[in-house]
TINUTI-492882 format. One record per residue (C-alpha): y, x negated, z negated. Coordinates in Angstrom, 3 decimals. Example, Ala and Ser with C-alpha at 12.3 -4.5 7.8 and 13.67 -1.06 7.14 Angstrom:
> -4.500|-12.300|-7.800
> -1.060|-13.670|-7.140
//
This chain:
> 69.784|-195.414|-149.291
> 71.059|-193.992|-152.901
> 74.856|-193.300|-152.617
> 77.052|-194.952|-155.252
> 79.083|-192.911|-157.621
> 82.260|-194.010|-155.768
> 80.717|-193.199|-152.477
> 80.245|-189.591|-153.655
> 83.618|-189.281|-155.459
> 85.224|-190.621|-151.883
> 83.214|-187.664|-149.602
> 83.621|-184.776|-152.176
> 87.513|-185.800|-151.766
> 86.958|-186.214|-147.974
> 85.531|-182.623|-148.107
> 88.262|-181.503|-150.468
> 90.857|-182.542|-148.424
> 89.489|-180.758|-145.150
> 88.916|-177.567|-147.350
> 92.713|-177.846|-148.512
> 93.666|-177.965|-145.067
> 91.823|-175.183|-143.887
> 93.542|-173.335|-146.620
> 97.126|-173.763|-145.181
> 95.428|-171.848|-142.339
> 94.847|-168.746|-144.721
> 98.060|-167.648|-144.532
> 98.081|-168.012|-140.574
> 94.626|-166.345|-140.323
> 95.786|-163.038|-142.133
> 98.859|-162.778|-140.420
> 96.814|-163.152|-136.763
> 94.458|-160.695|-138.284
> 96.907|-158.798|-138.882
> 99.584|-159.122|-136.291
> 103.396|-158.421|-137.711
> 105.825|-157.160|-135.574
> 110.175|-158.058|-136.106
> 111.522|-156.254|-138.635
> 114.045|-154.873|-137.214
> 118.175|-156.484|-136.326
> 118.485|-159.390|-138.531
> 121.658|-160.196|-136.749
> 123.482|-157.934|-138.995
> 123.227|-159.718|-142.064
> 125.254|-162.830|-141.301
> 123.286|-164.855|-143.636
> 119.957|-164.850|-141.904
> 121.797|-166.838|-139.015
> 123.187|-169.171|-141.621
> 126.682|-168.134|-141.179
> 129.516|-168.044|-143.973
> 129.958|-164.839|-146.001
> 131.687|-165.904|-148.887
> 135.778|-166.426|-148.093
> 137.470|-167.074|-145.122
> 137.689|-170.414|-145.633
> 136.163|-174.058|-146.778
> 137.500|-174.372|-150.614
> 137.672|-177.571|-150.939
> 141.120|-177.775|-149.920
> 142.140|-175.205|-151.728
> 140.834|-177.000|-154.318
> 142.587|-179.965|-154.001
> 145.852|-178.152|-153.304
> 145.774|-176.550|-157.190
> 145.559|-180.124|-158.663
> 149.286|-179.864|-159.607
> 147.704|-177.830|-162.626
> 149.201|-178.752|-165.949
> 146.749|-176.807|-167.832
> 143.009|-177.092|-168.337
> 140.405|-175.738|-165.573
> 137.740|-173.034|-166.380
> 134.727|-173.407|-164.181
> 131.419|-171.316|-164.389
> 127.709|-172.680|-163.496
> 125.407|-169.699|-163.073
> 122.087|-171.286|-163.165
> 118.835|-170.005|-161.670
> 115.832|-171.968|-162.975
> 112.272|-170.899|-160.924
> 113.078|-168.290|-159.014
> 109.071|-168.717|-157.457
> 110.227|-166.989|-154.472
> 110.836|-163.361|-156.752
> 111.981|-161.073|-154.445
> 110.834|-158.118|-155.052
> 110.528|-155.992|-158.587
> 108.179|-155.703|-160.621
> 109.208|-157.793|-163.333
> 109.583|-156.608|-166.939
> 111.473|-157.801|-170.331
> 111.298|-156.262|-173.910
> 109.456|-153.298|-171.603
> 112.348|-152.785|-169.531
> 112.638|-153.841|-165.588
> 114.201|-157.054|-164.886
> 114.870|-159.004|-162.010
> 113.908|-158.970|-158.319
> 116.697|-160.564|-155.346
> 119.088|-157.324|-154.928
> 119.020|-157.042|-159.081
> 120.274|-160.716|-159.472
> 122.141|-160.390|-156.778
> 124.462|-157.894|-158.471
> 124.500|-160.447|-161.767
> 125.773|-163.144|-159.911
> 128.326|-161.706|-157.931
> 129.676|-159.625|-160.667
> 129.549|-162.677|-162.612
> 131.398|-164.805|-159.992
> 134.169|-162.606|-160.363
> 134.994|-163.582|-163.628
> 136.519|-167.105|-162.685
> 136.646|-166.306|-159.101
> 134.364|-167.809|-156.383
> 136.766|-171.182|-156.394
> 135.857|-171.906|-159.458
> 132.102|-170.929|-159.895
> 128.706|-172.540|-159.003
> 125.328|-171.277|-158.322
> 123.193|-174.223|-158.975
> 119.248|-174.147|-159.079
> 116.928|-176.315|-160.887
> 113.873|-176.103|-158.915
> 110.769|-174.174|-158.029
> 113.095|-171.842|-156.169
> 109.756|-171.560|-153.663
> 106.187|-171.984|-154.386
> 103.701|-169.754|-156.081
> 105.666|-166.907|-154.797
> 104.795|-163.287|-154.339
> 103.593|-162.084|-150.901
> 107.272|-161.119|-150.061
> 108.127|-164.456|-149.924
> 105.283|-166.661|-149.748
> 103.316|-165.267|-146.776
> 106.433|-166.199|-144.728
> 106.586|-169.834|-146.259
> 109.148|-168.787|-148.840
> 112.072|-168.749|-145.886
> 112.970|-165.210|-147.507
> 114.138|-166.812|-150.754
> 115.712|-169.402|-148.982
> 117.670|-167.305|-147.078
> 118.352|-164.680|-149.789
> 120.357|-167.605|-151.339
> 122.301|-168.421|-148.676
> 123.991|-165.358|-148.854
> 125.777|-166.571|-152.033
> 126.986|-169.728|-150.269
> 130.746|-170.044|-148.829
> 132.145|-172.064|-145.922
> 131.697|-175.151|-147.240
> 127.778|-175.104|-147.289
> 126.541|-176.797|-144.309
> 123.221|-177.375|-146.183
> 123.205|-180.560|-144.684
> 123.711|-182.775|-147.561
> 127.276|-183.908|-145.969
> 128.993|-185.633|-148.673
> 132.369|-184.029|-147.225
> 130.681|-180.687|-148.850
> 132.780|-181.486|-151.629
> 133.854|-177.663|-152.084
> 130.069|-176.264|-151.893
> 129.739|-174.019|-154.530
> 125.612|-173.918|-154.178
> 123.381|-176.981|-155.684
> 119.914|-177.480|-155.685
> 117.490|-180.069|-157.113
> 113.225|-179.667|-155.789
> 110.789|-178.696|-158.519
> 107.208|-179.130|-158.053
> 105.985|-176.585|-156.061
> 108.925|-177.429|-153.387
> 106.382|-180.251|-152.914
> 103.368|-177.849|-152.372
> 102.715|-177.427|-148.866
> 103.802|-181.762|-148.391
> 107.227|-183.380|-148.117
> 107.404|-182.757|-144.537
> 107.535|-178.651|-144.754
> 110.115|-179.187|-147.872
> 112.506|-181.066|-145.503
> 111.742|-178.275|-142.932
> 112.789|-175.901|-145.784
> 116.178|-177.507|-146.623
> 117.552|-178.562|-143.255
> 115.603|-175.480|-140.832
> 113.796|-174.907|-138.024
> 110.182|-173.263|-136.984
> 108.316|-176.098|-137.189
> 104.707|-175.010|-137.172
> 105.014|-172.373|-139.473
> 103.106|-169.382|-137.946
> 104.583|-166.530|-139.566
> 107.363|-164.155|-138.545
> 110.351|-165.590|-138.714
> 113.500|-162.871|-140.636
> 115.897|-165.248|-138.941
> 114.569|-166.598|-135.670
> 115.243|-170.213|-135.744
> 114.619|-170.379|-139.614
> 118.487|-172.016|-140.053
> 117.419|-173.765|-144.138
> 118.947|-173.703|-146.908
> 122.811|-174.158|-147.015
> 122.637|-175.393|-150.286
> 123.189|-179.328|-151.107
> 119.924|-180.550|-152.085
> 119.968|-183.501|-154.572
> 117.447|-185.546|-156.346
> 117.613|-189.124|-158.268
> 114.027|-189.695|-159.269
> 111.909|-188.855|-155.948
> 112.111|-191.874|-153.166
> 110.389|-192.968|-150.439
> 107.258|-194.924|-150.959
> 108.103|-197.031|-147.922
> 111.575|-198.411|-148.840
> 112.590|-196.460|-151.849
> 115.359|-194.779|-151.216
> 115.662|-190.817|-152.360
> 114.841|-188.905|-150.517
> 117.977|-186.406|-151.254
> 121.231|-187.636|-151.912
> 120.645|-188.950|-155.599
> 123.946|-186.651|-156.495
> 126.791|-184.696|-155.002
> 129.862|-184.791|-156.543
> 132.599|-181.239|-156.222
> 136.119|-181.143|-156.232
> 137.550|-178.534|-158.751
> 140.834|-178.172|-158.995
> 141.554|-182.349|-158.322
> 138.861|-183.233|-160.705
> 135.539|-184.618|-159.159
> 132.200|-183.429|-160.922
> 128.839|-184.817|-160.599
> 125.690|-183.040|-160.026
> 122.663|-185.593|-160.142
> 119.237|-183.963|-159.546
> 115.923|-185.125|-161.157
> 112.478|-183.627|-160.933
> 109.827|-183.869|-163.306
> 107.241|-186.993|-163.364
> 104.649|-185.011|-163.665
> 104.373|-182.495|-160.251
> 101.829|-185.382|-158.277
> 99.726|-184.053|-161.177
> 99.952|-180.798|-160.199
> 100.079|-181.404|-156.517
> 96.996|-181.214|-153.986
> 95.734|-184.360|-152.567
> 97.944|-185.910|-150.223
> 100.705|-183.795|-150.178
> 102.999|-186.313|-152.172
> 101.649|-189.419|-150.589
> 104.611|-190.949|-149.527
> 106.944|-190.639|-152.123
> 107.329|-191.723|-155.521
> 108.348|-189.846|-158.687
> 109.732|-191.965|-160.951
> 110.898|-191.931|-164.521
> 113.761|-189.097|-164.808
> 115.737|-190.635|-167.811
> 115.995|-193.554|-166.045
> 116.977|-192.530|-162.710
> 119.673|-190.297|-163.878
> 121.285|-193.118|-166.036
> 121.148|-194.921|-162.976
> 123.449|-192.702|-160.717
> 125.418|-191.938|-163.936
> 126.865|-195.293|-163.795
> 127.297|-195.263|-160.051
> 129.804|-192.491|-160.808
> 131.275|-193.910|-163.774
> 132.115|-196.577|-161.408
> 134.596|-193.989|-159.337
> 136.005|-192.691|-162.457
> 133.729|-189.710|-162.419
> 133.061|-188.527|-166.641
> 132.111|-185.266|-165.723
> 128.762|-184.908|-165.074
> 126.326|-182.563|-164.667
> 122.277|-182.838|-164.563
> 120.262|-180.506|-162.903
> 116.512|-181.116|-164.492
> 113.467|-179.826|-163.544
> 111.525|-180.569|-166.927
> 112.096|-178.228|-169.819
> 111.359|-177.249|-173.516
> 111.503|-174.133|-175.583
> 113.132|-172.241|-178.541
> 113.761|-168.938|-180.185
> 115.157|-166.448|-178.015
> 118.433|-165.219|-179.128
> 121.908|-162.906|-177.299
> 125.134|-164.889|-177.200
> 126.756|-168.299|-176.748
> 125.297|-171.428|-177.855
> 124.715|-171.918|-180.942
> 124.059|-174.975|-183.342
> 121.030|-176.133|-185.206
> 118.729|-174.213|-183.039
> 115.454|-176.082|-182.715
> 114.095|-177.184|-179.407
> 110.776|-178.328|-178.573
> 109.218|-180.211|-175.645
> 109.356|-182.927|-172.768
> 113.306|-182.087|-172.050
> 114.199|-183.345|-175.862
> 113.484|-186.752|-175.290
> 114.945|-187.172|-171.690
> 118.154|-185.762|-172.975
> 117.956|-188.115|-175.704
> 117.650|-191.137|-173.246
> 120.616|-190.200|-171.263
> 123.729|-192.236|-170.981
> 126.770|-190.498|-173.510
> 128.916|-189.353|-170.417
> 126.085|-186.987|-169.211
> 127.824|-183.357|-170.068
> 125.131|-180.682|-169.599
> 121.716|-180.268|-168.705
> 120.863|-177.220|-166.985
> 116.771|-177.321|-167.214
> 113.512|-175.262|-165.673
> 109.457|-175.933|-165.234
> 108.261|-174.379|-168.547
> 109.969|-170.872|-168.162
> 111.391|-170.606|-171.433
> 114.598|-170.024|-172.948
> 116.830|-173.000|-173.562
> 120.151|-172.650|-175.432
> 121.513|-175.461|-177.253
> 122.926|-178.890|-177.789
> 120.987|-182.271|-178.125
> 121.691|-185.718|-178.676
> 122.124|-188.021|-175.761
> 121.501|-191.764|-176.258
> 125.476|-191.751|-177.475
> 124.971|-189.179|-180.158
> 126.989|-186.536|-178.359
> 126.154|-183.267|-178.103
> 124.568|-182.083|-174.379
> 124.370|-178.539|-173.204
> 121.121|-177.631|-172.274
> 119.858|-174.412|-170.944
> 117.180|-172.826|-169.738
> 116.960|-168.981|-168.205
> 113.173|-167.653|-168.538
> 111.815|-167.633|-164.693
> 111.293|-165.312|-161.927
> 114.783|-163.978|-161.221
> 114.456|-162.732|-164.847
> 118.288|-163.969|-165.385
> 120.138|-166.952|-165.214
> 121.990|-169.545|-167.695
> 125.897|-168.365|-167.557
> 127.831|-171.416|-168.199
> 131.120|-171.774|-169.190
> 133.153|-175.111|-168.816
> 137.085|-176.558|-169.386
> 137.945|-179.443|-167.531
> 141.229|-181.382|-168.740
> 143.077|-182.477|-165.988
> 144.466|-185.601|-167.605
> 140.878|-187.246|-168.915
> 139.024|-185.410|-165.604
> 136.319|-185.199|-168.334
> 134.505|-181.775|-169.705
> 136.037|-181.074|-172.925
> 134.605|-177.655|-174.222
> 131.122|-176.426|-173.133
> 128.466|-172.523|-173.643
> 126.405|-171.145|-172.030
> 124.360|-167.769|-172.768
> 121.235|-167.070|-171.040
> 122.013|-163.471|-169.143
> 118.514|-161.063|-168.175
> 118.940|-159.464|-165.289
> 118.072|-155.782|-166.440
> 117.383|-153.163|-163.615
> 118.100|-150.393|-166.040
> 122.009|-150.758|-166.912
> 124.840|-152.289|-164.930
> 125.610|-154.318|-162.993
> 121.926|-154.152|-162.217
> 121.298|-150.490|-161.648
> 123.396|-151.141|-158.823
> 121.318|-153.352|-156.335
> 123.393|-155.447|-153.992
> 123.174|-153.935|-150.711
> 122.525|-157.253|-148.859
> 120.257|-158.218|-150.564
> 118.015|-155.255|-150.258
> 118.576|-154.979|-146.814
> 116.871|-158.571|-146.850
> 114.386|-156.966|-149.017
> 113.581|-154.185|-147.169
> 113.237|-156.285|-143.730
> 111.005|-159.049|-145.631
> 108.868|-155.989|-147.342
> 108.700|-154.715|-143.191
> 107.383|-157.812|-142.087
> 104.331|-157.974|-144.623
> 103.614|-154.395|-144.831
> 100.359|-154.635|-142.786
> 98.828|-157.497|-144.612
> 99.420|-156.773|-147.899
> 99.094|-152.967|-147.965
> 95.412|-152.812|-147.768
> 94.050|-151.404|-150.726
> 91.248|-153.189|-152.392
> 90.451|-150.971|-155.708
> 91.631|-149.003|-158.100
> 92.357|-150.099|-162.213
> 91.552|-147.529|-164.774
> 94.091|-149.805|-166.514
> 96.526|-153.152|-167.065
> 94.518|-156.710|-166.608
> 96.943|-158.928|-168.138
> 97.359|-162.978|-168.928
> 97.912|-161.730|-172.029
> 95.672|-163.760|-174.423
> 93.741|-163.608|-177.523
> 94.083|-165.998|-180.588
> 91.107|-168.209|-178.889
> 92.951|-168.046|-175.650
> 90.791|-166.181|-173.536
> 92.868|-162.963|-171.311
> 91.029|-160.413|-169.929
> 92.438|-161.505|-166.538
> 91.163|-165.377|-166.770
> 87.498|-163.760|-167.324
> 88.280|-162.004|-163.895
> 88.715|-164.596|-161.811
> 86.284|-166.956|-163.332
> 83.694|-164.119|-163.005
> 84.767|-163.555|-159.455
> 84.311|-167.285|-158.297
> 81.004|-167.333|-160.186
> 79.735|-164.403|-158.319
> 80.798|-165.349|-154.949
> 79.445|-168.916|-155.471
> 76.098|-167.606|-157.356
> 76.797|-170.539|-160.068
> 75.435|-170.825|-163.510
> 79.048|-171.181|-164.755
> 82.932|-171.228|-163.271
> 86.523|-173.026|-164.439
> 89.700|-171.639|-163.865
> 93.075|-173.415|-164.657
> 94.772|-170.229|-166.943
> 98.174|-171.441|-164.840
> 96.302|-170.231|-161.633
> 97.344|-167.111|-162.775
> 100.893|-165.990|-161.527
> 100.419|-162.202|-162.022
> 99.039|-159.244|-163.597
> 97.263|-156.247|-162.034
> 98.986|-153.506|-163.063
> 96.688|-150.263|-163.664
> 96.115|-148.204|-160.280
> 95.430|-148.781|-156.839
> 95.256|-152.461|-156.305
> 96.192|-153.974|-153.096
> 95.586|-157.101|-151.293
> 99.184|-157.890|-151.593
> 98.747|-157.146|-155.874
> 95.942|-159.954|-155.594
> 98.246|-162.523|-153.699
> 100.833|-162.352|-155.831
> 98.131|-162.834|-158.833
> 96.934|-166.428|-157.023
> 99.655|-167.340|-154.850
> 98.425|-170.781|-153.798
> 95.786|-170.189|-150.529
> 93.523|-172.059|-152.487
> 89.850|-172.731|-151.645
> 86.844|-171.714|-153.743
> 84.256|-174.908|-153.982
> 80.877|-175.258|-155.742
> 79.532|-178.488|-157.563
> 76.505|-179.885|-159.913
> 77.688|-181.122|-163.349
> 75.975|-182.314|-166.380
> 75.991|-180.567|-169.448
> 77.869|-183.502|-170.948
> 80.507|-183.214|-168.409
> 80.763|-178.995|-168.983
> 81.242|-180.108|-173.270
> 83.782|-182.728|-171.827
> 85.703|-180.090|-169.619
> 86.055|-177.914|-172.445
> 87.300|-180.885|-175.002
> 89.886|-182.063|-172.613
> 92.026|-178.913|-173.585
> 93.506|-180.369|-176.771
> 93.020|-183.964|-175.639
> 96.258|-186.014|-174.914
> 98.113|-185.751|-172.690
> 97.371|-182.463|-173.581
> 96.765|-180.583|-169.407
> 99.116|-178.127|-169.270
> 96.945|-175.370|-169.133
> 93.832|-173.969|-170.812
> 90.475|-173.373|-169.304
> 89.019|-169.475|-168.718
> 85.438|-169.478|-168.253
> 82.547|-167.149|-166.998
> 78.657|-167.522|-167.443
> 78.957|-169.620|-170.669
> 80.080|-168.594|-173.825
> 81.137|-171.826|-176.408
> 83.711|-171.852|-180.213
> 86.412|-174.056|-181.110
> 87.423|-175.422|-184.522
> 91.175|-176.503|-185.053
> 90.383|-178.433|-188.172
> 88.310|-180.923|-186.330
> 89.855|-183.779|-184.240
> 90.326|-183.603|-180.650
> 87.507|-184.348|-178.905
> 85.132|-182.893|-181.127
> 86.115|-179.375|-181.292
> 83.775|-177.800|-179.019
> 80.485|-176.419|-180.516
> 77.925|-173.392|-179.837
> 78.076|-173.642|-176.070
> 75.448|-171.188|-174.390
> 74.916|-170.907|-170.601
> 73.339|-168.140|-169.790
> 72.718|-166.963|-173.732
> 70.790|-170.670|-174.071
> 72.091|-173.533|-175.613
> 73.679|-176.077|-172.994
> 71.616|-178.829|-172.380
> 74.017|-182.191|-171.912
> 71.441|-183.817|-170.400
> 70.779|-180.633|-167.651
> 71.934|-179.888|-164.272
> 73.856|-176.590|-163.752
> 75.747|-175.235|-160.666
> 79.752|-174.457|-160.844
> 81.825|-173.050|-159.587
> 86.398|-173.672|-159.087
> 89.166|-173.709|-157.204
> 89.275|-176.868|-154.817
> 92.567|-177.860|-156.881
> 90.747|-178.240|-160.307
> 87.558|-179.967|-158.185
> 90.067|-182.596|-157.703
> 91.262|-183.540|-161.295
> 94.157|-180.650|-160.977
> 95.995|-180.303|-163.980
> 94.486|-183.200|-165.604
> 90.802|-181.973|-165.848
> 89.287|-185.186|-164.117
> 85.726|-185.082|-165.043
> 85.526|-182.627|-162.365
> 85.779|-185.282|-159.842
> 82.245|-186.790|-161.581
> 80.671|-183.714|-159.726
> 78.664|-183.351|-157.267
> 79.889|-181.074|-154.241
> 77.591|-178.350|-153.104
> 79.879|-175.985|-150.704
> 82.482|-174.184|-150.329
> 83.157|-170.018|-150.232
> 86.470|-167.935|-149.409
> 89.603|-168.177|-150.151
> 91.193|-167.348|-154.094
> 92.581|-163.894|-152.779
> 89.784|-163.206|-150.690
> 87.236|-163.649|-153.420
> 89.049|-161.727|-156.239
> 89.413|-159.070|-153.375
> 85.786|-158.726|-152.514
> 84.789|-158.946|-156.128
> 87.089|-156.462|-157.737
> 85.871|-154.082|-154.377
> 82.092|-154.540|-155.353
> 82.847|-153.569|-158.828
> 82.218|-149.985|-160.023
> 85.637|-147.737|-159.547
> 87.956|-147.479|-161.081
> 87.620|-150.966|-162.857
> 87.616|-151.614|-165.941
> 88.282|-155.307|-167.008
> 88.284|-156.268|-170.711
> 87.919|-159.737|-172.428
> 84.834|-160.046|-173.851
> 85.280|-162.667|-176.602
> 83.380|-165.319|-174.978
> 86.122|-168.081|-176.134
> 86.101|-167.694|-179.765
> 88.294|-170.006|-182.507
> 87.361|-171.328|-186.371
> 88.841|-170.643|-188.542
//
């Protein structure tokens, strides 16, 4: 009997979906083949047992003692947009070092001593986990989790207790919170072990204590969110709301099945929503956490006017209901300083601090305490620079943290794997092609024995720095566990691949390809850009069979490309890390990687 082309698309995702689950086990698998020992006695850093180290004290009351204030209230938001679970260095900025856990660390306290820890907020806007280094993804991200909680005080339960009114930490889920399924991100926020097979830095994992909060994510099954849709603080008397949103767009950039029970709905709407909830309690100051973003010209300073911002965040902010304050963004890793219209005409705050513990958005607010309502609002957008204070003074906490997390990986990720007689970067030509995009596609050709290969360009996380190259230096380059598959496609559906890039909704991320060779003209309309495609130095064929190979996310329709679910499976090979790893080891030493111009542009 001849299989339908539903029937096929139903096994390949069957097949898919066992492959995805056999990559959770990766992570298990090296750490088995590799056994870890304890790092050492986490019971003298109070934070890994979830205990309070900020104060002596819950503020809230203090709070609410200091309402007698006749003058108005300075409060501070120091916001940390996709942190990706960055704790280590390794980072750089205008070619200096930047970032890393103790490095931030030293930012934030030294800037929570400006207003005083009453009075200031650490607030995230998601991806604070998920395509992490090897520091903090090989344990599950708990290392990021818990480097946080060392900023929280004793009002952080992380238990999402509305009596947390004094809290000074607030988070909002990104997409990659959702990576591993909604079931390990609750795990995340409220704690324990679960089945996480991994060692442990704080043994039961205690969570987050950070109040997690999210309008626009509910439960398939009776709709409700599945956060609190805000939390509202008490500064100084005044109540201020912090309502959470995530963007509409992460099932797209999920794996199958890990979202299937909740809903993402639209963000503008959802936030209006809760806004006049708390309009209703005579709440007017109000603050959105949003994981959605934009981008603009970089500049040093306070917010400035007229500065031109571009993207998905610019017409959410738009749609938003006139009391909403600021908007303290993330997901496209940009800088963000300005004002925008909301639907009332009045100027919003929005910000937006790079990614990566690269820096953080330092926001300044006044409250009055006779209209409870934010009357004067900047921000700047503050990189963490190892090189000059406060950051060439590491926190000592947090590299403690470091050091134990770094203890606890060691034997996996030390293993070298080759050497680089140089840098293979993202960094991409004028046709889009990086020399480190025609690695991987090259590698998952090879291992596959294709006629061609796809990557997604935002596969890529990392670079590998010139060298000795180490398994750990490939993890944090793909940090997903992902699955390497082969399929048959068409020659027509190989052009149609390669037109999707500038077709809308444009995917938000550009092919790299190995084993074919094709040009691009801007000029011409989308959807008939592509031209000159070779496979294998001949002219494709669209009415030919060739072999391909991918990742198991883009076989799916990951990141938008869904003619790839028209194929038809063949098998799958290794994992992403353990592909790129045998590859790069087969290759002559030291390697040396350099694009090759086989994406070229007109004119």
């Amino acid at each position: 009997m001849v299989s339908s082309p539903w029937q096929d698309r139903t096994l390949l995702r069957l097949i898919v979906l066992l492959l995805l689950c056999a990559g959770m086990a990766i992570i298990a698998s090296a750490l088995v083949s590799h056994p870890l020992t304890p790092p050492g006695p986490a019971s003298e850093l109070p934070f890994l047992s979830g205990s309070a180290v900020t104060g002596s004290s819950c503020l809230s009351t203090g709070n609410a003692e200091r309402t007698a204030g006749s003058g108005p209230i300075s409060v501070k938001i120091l916001a940390v947009n996709d942190f990706h679970g960055q704790m280590p260095a390794g980072q750089t900025t205008n070619k200096r070092p930047v970032g890393s856990a103790p490095v931030l660390a030293s930012y934030l306290k030294a800037a929570t001593d400006v207003f005083g820890p009453a009075n200031t907020f650490l607030v995230f806007p998601g991806d604070v986990i998920g395509a992490s280094p090897p520091q903090s993804g090989l344990l599950y991200d708990e290392p990021s989790q818990i480097f946080f909680n060392e900023f929280a005080n004793p009002c952080c339960t992380g238990k999402n207790d509305p009596a947390e009114s004094g809290c000074n930490l607030v988070m909002t889920p990104g997409n990659h919170e959702f990576d591993r399924g909604t079931g390990e991100l609750l795990r995340q926020v409220y704690g324990g072990n679960g089945n996480a097979s991994i060692t442990h830095l704080a043994n039961p994992y205690p969570g987050t204590r950070s109040s997690y909060t999210c309008s626009n994510v509910v439960w398939k099954e009776n709709g409700t969110t599945i956060f609190p849709p805000y939390v509202i603080r008490n500064i100084s008397g005044i109540s201020v709301a912090f309502i959470g949103a995530d963007t509409i767009t992460t099932p797209e950039r999920l794996a199958p099945h890990r979202a299937d029970d909740i809903l993402f709905l639209n963000e503008t709407e959802s936030i209006n929503r809760y806004v006049a909830e708390v309009k209703k309690n005579g709440i007017h100051a109000i603050v959105v956490l949003l994981h959605e973003g934009g981008e603009q010209q970089a500049y040093e300073g306070w917010t400035r006017t007229g500065t031109n911002v571009t993207g998905r965040v610019t017409g959410i902010v738009a749609g938003l209901d006139g009391d909403v304050d600021v908007v303290l963004s993330g997901h496209s890793h940009q800088f963000t300083n300005a004002y925008l219209p909301n639907a009332a005409g009045n100027p919003v705050l929005v910000t937006q601090a790079y990614s990566y513990s690269k820096g953080y958005a330092d926001v300044n607010l006044t409250l009055d305490p006779v209209t409870r309502d934010i009357v004067s609002k900047s921000a700047q957008v503050v990189l963490a620079y190892a090189d000059q204070p406060p950051g060439s003074t590491p926190d000592p906490e947090s590299a403690e943290l470091l050091s134990l997390d770094e203890q606890a990986v060691a034997p996996v990720i030390g293993r070298q794997i080759a050497v680089a007689s140089h840098d293979v970067t993202r960094d991409e030509s004028a046709a889009g092609e990086s020399a480190l995009g025609d690695l991987l596609a090259d590698s998952q050709r090879s291992v596959m024995g294709t006629d061609v290969a796809f990557i997604t360009t935002g596969t890529m996380r990392s670079d590998i720095k010139a060298g000795n190259v180490t398994w750990g230096d490939l993890f944090s380059v793909q940090p997903f566990s992902g699955t390497v598959v082969s399929m048959k496609l068409t020659g027509q559906q190989i052009r149609h691949a390669l037109e999707r890039q500038w077709q809308e909704p444009q995917p938000p991320h550009t092919l790299g390809v190995s084993g074919l060779t094709y040009t691009y003209n801007v000029i011409r309309p989308a959807g008939n850009r592509v031209q000159d495609v070779f496979v294998g130095g001949v002219p494709l064929d669209p009415a030919a069979t060739y072999t391909a190979a991918m990742m198991d996310y883009l076989s799916i329709g990951g990141d938008g490309y869904t003619i790839f679910t028209n194929g038809t499976f063949i098998a799958s090979g290794p994992s992403d890390v353990d592909t790129l790893a045998s590859y790069l080891g087969s290759l002559p030493q030291p390697v040396n990687v350099t694009a090759d111009g086989r994406i070229r542009k007109i004119p």
